[in-house]
VMD Tcl script that builds the backbone (N, CA, C; Angstrom):
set m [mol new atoms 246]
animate dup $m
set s [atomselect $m all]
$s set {name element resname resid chain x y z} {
  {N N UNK 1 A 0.844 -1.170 0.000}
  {CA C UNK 1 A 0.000 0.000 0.000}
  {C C UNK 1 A 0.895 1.240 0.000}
  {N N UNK 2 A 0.633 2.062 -1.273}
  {CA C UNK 2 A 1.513 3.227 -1.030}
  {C C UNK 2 A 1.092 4.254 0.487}
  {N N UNK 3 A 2.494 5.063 0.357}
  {CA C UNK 3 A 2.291 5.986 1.578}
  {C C UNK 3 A 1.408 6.849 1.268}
  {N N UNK 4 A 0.602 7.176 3.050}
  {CA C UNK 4 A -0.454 8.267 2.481}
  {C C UNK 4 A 0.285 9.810 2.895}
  {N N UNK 5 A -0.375 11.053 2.026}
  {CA C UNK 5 A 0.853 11.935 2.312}
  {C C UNK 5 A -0.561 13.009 2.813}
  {N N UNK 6 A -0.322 13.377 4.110}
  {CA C UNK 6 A -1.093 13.844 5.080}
  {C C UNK 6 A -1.830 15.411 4.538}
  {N N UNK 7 A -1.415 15.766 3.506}
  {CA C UNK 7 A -1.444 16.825 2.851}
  {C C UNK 7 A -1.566 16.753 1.007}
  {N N UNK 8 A -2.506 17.763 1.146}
  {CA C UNK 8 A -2.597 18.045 -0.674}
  {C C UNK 8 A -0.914 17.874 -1.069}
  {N N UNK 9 A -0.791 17.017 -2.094}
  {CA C UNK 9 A 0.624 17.018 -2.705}
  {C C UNK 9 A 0.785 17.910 -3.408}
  {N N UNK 10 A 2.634 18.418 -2.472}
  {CA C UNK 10 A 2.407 19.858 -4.109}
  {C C UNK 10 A 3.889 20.315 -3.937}
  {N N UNK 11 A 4.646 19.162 -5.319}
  {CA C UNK 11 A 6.135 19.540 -5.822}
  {C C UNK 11 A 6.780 20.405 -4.901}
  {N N UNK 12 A 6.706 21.868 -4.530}
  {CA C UNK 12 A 7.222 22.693 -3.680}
  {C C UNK 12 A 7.321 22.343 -2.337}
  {N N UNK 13 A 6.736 21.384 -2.166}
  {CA C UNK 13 A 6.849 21.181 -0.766}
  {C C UNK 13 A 8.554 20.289 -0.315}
  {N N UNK 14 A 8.928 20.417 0.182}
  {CA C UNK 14 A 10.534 19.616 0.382}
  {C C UNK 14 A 9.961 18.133 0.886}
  {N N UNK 15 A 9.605 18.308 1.816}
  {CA C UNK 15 A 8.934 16.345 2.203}
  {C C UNK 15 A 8.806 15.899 0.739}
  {N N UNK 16 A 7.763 16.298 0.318}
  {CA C UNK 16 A 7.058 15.548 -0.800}
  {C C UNK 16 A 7.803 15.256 -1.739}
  {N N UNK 17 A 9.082 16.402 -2.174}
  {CA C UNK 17 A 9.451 15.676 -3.098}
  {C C UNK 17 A 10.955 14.777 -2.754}
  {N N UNK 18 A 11.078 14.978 -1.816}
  {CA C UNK 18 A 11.800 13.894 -1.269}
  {C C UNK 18 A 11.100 13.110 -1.219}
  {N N UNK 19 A 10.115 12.558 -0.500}
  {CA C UNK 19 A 9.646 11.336 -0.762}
  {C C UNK 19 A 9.431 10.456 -2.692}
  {N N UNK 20 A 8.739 11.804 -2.876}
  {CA C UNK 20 A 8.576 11.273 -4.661}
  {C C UNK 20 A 9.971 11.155 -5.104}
  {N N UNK 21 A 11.111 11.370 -4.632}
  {CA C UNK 21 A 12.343 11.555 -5.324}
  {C C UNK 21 A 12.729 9.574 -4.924}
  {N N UNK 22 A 12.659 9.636 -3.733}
  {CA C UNK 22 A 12.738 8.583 -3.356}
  {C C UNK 22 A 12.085 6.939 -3.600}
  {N N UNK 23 A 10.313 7.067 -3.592}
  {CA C UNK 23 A 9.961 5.929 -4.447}
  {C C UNK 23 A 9.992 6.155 -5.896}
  {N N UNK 24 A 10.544 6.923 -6.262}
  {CA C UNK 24 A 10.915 6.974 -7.894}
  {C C UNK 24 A 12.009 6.255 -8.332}
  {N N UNK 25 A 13.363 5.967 -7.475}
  {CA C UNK 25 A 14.502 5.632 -7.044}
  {C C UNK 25 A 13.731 3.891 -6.515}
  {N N UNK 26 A 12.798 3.833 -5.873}
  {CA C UNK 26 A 12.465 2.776 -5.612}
  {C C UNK 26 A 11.602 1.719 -7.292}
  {N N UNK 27 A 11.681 2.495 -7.484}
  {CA C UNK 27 A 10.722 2.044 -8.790}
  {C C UNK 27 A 11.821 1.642 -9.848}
  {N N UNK 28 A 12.704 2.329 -10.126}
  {CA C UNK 28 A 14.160 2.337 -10.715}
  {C C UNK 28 A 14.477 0.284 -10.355}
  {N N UNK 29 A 14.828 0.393 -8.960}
  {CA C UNK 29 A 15.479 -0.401 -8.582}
  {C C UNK 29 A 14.743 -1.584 -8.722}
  {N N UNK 30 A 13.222 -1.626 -8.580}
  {CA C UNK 30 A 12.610 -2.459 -9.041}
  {C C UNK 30 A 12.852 -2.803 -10.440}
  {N N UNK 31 A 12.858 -1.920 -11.214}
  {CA C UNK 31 A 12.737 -2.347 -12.524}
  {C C UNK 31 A 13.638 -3.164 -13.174}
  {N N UNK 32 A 15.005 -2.545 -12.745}
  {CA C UNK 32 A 15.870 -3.191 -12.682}
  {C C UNK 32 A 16.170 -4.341 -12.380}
  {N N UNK 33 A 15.960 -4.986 -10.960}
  {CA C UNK 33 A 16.127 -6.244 -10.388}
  {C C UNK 33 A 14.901 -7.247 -11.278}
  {N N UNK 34 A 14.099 -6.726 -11.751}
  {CA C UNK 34 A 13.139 -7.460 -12.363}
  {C C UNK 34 A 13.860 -7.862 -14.141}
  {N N UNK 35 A 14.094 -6.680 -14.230}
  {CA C UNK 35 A 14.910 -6.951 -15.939}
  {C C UNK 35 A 16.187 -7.960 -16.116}
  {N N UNK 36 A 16.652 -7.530 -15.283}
  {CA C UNK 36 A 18.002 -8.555 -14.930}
  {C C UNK 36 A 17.710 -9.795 -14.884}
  {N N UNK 37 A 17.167 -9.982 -13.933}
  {CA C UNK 37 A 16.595 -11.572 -12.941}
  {C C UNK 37 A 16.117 -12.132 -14.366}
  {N N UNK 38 A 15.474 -11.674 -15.030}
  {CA C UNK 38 A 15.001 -12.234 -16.488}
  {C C UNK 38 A 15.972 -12.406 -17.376}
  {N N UNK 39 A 16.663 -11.525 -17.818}
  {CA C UNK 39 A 17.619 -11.497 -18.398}
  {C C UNK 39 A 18.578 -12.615 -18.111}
  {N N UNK 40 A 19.286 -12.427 -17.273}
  {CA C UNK 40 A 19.921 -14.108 -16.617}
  {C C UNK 40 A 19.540 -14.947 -17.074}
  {N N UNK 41 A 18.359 -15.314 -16.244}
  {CA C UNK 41 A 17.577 -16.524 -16.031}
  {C C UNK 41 A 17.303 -16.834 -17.736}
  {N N UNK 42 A 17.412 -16.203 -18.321}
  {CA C UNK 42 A 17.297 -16.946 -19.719}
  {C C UNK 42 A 18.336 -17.147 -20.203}
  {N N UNK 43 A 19.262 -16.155 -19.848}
  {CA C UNK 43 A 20.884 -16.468 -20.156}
  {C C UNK 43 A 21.728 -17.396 -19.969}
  {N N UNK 44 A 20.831 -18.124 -18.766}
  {CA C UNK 44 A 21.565 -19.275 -17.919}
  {C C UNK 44 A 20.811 -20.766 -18.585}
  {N N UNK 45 A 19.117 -20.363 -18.904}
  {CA C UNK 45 A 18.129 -21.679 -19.310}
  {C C UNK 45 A 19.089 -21.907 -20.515}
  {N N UNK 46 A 18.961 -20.884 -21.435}
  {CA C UNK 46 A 19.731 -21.074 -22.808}
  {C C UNK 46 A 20.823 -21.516 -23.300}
  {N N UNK 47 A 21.694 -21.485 -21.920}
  {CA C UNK 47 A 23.244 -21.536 -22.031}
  {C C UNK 47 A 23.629 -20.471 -23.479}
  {N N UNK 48 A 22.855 -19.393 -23.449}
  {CA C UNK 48 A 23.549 -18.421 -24.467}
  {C C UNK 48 A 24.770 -17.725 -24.387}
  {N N UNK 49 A 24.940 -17.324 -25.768}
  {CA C UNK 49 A 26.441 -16.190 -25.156}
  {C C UNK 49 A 26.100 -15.013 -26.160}
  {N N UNK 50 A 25.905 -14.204 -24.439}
  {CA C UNK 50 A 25.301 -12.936 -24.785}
  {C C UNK 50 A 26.387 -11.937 -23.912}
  {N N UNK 51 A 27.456 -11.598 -24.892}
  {CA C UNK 51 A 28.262 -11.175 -24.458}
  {C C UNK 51 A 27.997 -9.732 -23.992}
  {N N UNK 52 A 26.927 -8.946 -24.174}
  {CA C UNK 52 A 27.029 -7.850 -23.984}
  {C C UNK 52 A 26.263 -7.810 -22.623}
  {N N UNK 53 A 25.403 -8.767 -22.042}
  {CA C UNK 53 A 24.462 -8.881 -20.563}
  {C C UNK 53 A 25.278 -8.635 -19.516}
  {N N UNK 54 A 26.407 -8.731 -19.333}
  {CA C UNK 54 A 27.283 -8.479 -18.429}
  {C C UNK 54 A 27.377 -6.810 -18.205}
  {N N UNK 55 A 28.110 -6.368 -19.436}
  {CA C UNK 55 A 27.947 -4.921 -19.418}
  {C C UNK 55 A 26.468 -3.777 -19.433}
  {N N UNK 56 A 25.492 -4.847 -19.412}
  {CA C UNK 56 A 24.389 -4.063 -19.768}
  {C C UNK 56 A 23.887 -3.952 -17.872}
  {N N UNK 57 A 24.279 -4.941 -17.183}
  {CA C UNK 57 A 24.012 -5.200 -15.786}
  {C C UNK 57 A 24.813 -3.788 -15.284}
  {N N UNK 58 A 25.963 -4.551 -15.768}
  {CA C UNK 58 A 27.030 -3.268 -14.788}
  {C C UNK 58 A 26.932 -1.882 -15.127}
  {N N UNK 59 A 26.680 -1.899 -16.305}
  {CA C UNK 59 A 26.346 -0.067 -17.054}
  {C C UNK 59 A 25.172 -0.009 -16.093}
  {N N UNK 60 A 24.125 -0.511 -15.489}
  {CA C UNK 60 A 23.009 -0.156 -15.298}
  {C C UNK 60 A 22.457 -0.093 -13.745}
  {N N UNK 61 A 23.930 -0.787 -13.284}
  {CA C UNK 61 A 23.771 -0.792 -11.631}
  {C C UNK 61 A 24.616 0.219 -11.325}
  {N N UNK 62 A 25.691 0.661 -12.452}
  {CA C UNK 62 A 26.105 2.219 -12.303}
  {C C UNK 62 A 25.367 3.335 -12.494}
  {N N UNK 63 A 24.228 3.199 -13.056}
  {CA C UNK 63 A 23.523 4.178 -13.233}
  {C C UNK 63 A 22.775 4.134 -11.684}
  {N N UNK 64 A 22.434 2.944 -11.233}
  {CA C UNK 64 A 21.597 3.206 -10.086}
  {C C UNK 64 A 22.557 3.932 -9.061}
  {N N UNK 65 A 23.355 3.560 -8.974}
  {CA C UNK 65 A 24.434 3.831 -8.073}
  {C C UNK 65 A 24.343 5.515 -8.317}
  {N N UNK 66 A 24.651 6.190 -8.982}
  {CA C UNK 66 A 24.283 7.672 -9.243}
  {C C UNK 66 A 22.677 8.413 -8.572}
  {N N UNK 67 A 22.330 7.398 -9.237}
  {CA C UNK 67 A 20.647 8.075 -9.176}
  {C C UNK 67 A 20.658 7.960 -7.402}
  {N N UNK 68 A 21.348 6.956 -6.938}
  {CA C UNK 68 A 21.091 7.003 -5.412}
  {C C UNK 68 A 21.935 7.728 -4.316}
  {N N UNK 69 A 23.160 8.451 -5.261}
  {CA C UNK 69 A 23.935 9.160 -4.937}
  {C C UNK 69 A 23.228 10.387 -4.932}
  {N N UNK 70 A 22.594 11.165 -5.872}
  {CA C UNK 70 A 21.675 12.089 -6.406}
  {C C UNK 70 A 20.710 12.544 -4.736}
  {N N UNK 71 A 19.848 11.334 -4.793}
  {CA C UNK 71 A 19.016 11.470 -3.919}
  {C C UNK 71 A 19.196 11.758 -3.022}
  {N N UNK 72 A 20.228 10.700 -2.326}
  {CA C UNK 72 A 20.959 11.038 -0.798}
  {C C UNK 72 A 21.818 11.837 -0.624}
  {N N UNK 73 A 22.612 12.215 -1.396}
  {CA C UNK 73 A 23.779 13.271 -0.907}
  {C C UNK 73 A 23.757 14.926 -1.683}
  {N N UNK 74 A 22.957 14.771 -2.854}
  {CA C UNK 74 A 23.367 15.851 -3.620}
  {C C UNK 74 A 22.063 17.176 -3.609}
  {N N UNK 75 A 21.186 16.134 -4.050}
  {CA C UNK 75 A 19.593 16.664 -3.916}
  {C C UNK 75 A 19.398 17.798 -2.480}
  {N N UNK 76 A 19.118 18.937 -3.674}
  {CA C UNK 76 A 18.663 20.216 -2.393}
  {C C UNK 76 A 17.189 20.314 -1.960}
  {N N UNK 77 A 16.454 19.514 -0.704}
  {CA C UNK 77 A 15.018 19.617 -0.702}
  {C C UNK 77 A 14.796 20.571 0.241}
  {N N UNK 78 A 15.514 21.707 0.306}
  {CA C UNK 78 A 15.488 23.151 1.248}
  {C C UNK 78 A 14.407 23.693 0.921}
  {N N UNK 79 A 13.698 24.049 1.401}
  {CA C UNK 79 A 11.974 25.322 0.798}
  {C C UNK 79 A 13.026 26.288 0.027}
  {N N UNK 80 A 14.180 26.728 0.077}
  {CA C UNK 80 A 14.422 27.860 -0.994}
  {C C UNK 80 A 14.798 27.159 -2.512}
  {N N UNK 81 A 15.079 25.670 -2.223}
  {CA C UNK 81 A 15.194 24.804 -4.013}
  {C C UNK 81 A 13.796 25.338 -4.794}
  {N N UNK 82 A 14.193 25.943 -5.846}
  {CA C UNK 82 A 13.233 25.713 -7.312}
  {C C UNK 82 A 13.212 24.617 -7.972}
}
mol reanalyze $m
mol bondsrecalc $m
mol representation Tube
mol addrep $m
């Protein structure tokens, strides 16, 4: 059950979009662990050689790795951020 947000939602607010910044980042990571896990798992049924699945994992858990850098360390959710 998503979170309930105690207040009309509204971008300007710093909570809110930290939170939206955050299950957005959660949604990411889902998608991911879901694409992969497939990806494999057929990689492995098939015994294929799919030389590029390796780099497509690691290009893409570097990207998460950013996006979660973003969120947590960089991201300004001060009331004076535009």
């Amino acid at each position: 059950m998503p979170p309930r947000w105690p207040r009309k939602p509204d971008r300007k607010d710093p909570d809110y979009r930290k939170l939206d910044d955050r299950m957005n980042f959660a949604v990411h990571v889902a998608i991911f662990a879901v694409t992969n896990s497939g990806l494999w798992f057929f990689h492995n049924l098939q015994k294929a050689n799919w030389e590029w699945l390796p780099w497509l994992t690691l290009a893409w858990a570097a990207i998460l790795l950013v996006h979660f850098i973003y969120i947590s360390a960089i991201a300004d959710y001060s009331t004076d951020a535009t």
